[in-house]
N, C-alpha and C positions, 0 to 999 in steps of 0.2 A: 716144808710140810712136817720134817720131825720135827722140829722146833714147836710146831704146832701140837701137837699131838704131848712132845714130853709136858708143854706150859700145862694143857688139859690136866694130865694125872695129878701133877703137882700140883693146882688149883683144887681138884679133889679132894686130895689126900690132905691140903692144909685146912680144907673145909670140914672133912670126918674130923680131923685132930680138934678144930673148934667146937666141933658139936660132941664128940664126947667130953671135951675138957669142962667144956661152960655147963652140961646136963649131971656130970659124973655119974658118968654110965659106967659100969662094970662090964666086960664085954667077956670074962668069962665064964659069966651064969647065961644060963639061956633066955631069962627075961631081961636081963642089959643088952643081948644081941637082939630081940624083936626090938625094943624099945630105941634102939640104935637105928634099927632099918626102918620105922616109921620117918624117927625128925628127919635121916636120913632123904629120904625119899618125899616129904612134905621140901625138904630145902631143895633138895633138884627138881622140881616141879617151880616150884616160885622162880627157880637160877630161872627155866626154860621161859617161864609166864614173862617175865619182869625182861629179857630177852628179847623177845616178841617183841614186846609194846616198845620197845627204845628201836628197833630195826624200824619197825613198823613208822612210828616219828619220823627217823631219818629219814626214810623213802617218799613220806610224802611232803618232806621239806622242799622249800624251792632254792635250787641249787645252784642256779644260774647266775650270773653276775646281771643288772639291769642295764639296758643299752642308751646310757646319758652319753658319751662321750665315745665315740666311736670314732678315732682317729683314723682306720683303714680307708673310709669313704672320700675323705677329701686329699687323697696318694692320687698324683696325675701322672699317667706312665708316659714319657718320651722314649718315641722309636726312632734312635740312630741310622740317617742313610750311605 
């Protein structure tokens, strides 16, 4: 679970790094910090959307192996007397 948790930040924080580097934003005037929390918050909104819809896929994929070749059925048990 930390593991979990530190990848989170670290995906974050190399995500802010992108989006100020590629916008150059200034972050310390006050309009580089809104303008930061906007793309900001537009890109964790899309992370969460674009999330969704691939969970969502996987869950209703079919996951099962199909039953051609079922070797368990033709095992005949002999009981030793």
């Amino acid at each position: 679970m930390r593991w979990a948790i530190i990848f989170i930040i670290l995906f974050l924080i190399i995500g802010s790094y992108i989006i100020i580097k590629s916008n150059s934003i200034n972050l310390e005037d006050k309009e580089g910090k809104v303008i930061f929390a906007k793309k900001f918050g537009v890109w964790a909104y899309q992370l969460g959307k674009n999330t969704k819809d691939v969970v969502g896929l996987a869950v209703k994929k079919n996951w099962l192996p199909e039953e051609k070749n079922n070797l368990t059925r033709n095992i005949t048990i002999v009981e030793e007397k």
